[in-house]
C-alpha positions in Angstrom: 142.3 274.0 136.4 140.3 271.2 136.6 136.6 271.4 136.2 135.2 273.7 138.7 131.7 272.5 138.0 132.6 269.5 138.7 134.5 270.0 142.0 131.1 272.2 143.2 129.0 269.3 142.6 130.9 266.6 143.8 131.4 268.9 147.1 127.8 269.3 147.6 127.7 272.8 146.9 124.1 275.0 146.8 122.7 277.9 147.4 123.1 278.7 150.8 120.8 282.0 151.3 117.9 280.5 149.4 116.3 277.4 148.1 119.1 275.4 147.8 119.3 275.7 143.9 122.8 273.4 143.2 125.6 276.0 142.3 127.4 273.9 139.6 124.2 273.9 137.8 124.6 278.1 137.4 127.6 278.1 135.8 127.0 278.6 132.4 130.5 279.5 129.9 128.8 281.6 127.6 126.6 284.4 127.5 127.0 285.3 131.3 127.8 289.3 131.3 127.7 290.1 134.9 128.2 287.9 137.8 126.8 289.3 141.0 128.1 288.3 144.8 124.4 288.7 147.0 125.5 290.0 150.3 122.6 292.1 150.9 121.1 289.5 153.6 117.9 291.9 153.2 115.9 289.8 155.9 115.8 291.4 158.9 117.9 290.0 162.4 120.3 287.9 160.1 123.9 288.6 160.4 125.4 285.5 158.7 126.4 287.3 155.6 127.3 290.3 157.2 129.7 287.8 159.5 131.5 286.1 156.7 132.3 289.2 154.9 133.9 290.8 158.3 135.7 287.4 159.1 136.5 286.7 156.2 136.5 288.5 153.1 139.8 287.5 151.3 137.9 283.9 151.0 135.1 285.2 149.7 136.6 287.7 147.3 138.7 284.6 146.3 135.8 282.1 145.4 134.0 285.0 143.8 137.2 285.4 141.4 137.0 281.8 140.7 133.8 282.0 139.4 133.4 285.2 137.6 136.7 283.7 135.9 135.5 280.1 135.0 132.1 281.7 133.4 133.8 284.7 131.9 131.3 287.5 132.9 132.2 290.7 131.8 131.8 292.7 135.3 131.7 291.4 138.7 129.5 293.1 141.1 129.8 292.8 145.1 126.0 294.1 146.8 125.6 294.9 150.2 123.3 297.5 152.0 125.0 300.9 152.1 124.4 301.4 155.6 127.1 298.9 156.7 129.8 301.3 156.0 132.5 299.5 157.6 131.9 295.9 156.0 132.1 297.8 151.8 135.1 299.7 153.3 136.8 296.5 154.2 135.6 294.7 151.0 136.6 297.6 149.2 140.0 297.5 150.7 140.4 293.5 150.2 139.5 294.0 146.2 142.0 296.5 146.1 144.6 294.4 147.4 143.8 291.5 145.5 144.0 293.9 142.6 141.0 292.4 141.2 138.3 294.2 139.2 135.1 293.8 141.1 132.8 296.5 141.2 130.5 297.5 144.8 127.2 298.0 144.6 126.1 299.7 147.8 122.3 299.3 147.9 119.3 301.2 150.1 117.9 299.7 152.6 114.6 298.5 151.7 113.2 295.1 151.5 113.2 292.7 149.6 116.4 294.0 148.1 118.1 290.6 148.1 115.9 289.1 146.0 117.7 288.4 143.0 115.1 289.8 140.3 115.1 292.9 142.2 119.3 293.1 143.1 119.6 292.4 139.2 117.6 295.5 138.2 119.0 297.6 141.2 122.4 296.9 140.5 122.5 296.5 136.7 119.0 298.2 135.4 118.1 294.9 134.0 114.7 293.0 134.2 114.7 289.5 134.5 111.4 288.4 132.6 108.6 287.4 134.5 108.5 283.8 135.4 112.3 283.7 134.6 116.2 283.5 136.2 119.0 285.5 135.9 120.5 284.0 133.2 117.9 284.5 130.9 119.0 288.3 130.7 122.9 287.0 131.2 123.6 287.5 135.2 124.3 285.0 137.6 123.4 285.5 141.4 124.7 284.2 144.3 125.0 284.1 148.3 128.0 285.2 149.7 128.0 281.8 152.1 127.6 280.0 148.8 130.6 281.8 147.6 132.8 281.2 150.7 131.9 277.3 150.0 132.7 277.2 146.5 136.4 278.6 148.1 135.9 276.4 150.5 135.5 273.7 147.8 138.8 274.3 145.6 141.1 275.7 147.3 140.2 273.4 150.7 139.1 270.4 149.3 136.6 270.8 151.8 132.5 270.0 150.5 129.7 271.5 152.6 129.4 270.1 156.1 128.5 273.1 158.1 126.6 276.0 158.3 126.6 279.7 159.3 123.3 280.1 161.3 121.7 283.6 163.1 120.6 282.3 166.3 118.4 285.7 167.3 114.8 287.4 167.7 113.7 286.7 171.5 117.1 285.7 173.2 118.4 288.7 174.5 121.9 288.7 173.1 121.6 287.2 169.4 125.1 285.4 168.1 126.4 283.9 164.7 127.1 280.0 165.0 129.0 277.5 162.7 126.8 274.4 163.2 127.4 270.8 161.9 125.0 270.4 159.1 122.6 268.3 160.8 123.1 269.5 164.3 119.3 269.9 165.8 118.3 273.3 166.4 117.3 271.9 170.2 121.3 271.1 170.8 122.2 275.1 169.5 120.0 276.6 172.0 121.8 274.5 174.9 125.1 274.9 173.3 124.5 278.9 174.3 122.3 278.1 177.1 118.8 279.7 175.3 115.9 279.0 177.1 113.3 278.1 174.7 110.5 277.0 176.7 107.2 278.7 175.9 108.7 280.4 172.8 108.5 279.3 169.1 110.8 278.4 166.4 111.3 280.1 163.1 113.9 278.7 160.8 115.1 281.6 158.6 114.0 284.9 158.6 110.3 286.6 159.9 109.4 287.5 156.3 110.3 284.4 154.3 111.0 281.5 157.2 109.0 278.9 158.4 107.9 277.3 162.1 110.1 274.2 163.2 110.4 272.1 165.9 113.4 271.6 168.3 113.8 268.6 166.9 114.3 269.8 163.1 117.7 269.9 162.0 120.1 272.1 160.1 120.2 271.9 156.5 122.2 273.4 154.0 120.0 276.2 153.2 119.6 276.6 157.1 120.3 281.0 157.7 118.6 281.4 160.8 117.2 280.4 163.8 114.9 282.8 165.8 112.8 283.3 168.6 109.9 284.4 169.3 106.9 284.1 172.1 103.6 282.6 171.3 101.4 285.1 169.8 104.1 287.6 168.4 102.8 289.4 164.8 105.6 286.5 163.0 104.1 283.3 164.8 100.4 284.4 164.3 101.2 284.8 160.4 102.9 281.6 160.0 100.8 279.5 162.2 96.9 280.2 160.8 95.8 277.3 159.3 95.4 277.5 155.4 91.7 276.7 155.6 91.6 279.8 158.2 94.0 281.7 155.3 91.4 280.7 152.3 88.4 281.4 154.5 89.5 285.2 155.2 91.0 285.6 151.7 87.2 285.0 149.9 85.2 287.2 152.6 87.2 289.5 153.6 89.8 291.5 151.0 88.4 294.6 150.3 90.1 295.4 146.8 92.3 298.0 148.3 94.8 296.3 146.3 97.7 297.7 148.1 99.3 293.9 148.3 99.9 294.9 144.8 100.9 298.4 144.6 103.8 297.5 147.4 104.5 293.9 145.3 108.4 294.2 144.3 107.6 291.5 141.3 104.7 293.7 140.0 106.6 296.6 140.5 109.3 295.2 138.1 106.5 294.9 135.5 105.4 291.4 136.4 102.4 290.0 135.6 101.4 289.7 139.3 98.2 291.4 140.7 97.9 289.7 144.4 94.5 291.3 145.3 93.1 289.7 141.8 94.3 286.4 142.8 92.3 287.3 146.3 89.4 287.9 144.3 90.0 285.0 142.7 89.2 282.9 145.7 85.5 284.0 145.5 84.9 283.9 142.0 86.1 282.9 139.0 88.7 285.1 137.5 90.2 282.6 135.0 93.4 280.6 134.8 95.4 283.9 134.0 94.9 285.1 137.6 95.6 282.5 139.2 98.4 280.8 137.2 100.3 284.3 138.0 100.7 283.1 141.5 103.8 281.3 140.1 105.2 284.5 139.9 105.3 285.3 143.7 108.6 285.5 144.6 107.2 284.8 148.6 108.8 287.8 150.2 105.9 288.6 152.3 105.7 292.4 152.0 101.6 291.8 151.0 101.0 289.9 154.5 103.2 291.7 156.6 103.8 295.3 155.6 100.3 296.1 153.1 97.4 294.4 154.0 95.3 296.5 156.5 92.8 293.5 156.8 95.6 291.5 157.8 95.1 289.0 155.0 98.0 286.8 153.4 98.4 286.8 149.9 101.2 285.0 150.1 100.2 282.0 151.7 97.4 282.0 148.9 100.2 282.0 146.5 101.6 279.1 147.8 98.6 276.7 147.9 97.5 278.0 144.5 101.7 277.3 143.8 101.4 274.0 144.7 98.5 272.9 143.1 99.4 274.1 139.9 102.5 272.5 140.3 100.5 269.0 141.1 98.2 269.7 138.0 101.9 270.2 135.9 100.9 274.0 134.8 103.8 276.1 134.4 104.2 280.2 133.6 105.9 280.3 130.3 108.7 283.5 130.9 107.4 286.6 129.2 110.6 288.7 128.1 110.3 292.6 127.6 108.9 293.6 130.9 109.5 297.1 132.2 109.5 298.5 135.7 106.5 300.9 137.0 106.8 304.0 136.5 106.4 304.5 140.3 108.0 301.6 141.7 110.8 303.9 143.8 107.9 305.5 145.5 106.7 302.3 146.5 109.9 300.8 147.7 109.5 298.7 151.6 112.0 300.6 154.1 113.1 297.8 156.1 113.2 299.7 159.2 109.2 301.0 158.3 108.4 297.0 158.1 110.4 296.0 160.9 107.8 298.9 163.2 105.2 297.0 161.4 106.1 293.8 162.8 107.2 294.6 166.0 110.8 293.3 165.4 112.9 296.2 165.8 113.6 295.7 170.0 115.4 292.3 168.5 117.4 294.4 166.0 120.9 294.1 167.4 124.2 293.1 165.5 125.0 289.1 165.5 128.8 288.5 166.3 130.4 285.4 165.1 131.3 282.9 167.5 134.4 281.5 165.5 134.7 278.2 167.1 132.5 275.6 165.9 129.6 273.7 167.6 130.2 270.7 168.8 127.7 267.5 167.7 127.8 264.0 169.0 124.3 263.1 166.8 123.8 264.7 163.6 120.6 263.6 161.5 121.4 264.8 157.6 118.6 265.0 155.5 118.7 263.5 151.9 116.9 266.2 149.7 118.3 270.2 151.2 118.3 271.2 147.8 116.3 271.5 144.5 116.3 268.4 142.4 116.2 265.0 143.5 117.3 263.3 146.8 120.5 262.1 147.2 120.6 258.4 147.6 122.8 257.0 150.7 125.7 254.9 150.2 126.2 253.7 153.5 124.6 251.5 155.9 124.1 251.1 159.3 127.0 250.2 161.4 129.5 251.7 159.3 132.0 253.9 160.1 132.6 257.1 158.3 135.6 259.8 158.7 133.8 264.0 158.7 133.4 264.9 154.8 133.0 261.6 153.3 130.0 261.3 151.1 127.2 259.7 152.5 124.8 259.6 149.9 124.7 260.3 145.8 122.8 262.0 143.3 121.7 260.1 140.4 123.9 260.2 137.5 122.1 262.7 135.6 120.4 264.1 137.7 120.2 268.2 139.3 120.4 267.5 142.9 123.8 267.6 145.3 126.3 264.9 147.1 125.6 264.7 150.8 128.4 264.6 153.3 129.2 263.1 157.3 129.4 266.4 159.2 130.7 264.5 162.1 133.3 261.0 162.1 131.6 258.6 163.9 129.4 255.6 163.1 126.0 255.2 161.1 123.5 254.6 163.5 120.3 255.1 160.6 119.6 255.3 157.0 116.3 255.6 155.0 115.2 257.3 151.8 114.8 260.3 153.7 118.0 260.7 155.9 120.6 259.7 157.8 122.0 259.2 161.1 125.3 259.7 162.5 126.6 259.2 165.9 130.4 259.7 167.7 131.9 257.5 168.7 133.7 257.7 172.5 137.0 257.5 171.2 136.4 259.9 169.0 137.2 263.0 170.3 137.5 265.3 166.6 
């Protein structure tokens, strides 16, 4: 078979639950002992995973052989939350008939269980070292959406130009959408007829997303959009201004430190003390505290579910994050971690946090809606991934047919191809993205 690798990253294939790490980049043929398919979708009001697996699970289960074949892991592992009885019965079924053999892991329901440090020691008892990947103690994780587009990829010869969205929180009846990458999140809501006025916009989930405009667009790592009413317990979190955040974070943390007792990276053994780093913000603790903000793995749990001061950790770990990053100071991976010896104690029930942040009135299943948004603008952004830009390849004025690349990644470079999600005619390029328009005779 030709070079899967290859066809992944000429396809534009990344990490669809997550940052957007390129998948072609993962694969690694050597040393890989287990190969694990993420369909935990542990955020809360997100169906997309739990969609594709119902819709369809014989492309999943497909692309996931490809893989776990071209890297040559030893086991193959399928995770999902046990509760969904009915989607591991019918994955269960579709491995069978396939004869293939994957292993499921059924998982509790506690949060952040999709995070891949903690679904590789829940599902295989191993630690990944603190400030390191997967790899480094021979697993590789991915999204089931990822997965479906690597099928996608070989066996279609299609690359990624759309995208699997939750469209839930304050809407009354949330829904599953296939969007044109690049669609604006304005043009879904009118698509379903979702009032948005006086509510706000979270792109992703309530414990890890972000606040966007109704102008933003869908990206490639794009899993959710959901609403919510000014005010609401996830807006007032993600709105505070950081100076506000800092502010709070050096007068008023008491030391309780239950932001670290509840923290599922310090409960894996990490070097990560949150309420140090808050103490850090009024005096001086040393490098050592604070350079272990690079461990945060962002969940959230310390500002939503622990704090009772109702601090944020976590958006302290993020501006200390980026400023180390700026200054070039990384956290060199420390290998023979352990868990605590109390961490199952200490586990987040997901329906416990989802009380605590006045989400669970929104908690309704998702459905798929199985025919696909229609577009007539789409604006694609250059850089949805980790590693640099793509660089466009077109101009304005031209003409391009849906799936033709529209921009390149440097030859050598991590990064991943960009394609039209739409036919139709180049109405802007810059650095940053570009514009596509359809044309009135075009009626695909």
């Amino acid at each position: 078979m030709e070079d899967l690798a290859l066809i992944l990253k000429e396809a534009g294939v990344v990490g669809a639950g997550g940052a957007g790490f390129p998948t072609y980049a993962k694969l690694k043929r050597d040393g890989i002992k287990v190969y694990i398919a993420n369909g935990v979708e542990c955020e809360p009001l997100l169906w997309t995973n739990k969609e594709l697996l119902l819709n369809a699970p014989h492309m999943v289960i497909e692309g996931f052989k490809l893989l776990v074949d071209f890297v040559g892991a030893e086991r193959g592992i399928i995770a999902l939350k046990g509760k969904y009885k009915e989607i591991l019965d019918l994955i269960a079924k579709t491995v069978r008939e396939y004869g293939y053999n994957f292993e499921i892991f059924a998982g509790s329901d506690h949060y952040p269980l999709g995070d891949e440090h903690v679904l590789v020691y829940e599902s295989v008892g191993r630690v990944v070292p603190a400030g390191g990947i997967p790899l480094m103690v021979g697993a590789i994780v991915n999204n089931v959406e990822t997965i479906y587009n690597v099928y996608r990829a070989v066996v279609e010869r299609k690359p990624v130009i759309e995208k699997l969205v939750t469209v839930g929180g304050d809407v009354g009846d949330p829904v599953t959408v296939i969007v044109p990458i690049g669609m604006k999140f304005k043009e879904i809501l009118s698509a379903l007829n979702i009032d948005y006025e006086g509510k706000v916009l979270i792109e992703g989930g309530v414990m890890t997303g972000k606040i966007v405009s109704p102008e933003d667009p869908v990206t490639k790592t794009t899993g959710g959009l959901l609403l919510f009413k000014e005010g609401h317990p996830a807006i007032a979190r993600m709105s505070a201004p950081i100076s506000y955040i800092l502010k709070r974070a050096r007068t008023c943390c008491i030391q309780c430190r239950y932001c670290t007792d509840q923290c599922p990276r310090y409960l894996l053994g990490h070097d990560l003390e949150p309420h140090k780093i808050m103490m850090s913000m009024a005096f001086d603790m040393g490098m050592s505290v604070r350079k272990s903000a690079l461990l945060c793995s962002e969940c959230g749990v310390c500002e939503a579910y622990s704090c009772p001061q109702g601090l944020s950790p976590k958006r302290v770990n993020q501006y200390l994050k980026a400023k180390l990053s700026q200054e070039g100071i990384k956290y060199t991976p420390q290998p023979n971690v352990a868990p605590r010896i109390d961490r199952d104690y200490r586990k987040v029930p997901t329906q416990r946090l989802m009380d605590r942040i006045d989400i669970k009135r929104f908690d309704k299943k998702a459905p798929l809606i199985k025919e696909k948004l229609r577009a007539d603008e789409v604006t694609i952004l250059m850089k949805q991934h980790i590693g640099v830009p793509a660089v466009p390849v077109v101009s304005v004025g031209d003409h391009v047919e849906e799936g033709e690349v529209i921009a390149k990644v440097p030859e050598g470079s991590l990064g991943a191809n960009v394609h039209a999600s739409i036919s139709g005619k180049v109405e802007f390029v810059s650095n940053a993205l570009v514009v596509l328009r359809r044309e009135r005779n075009n009626h695909g």
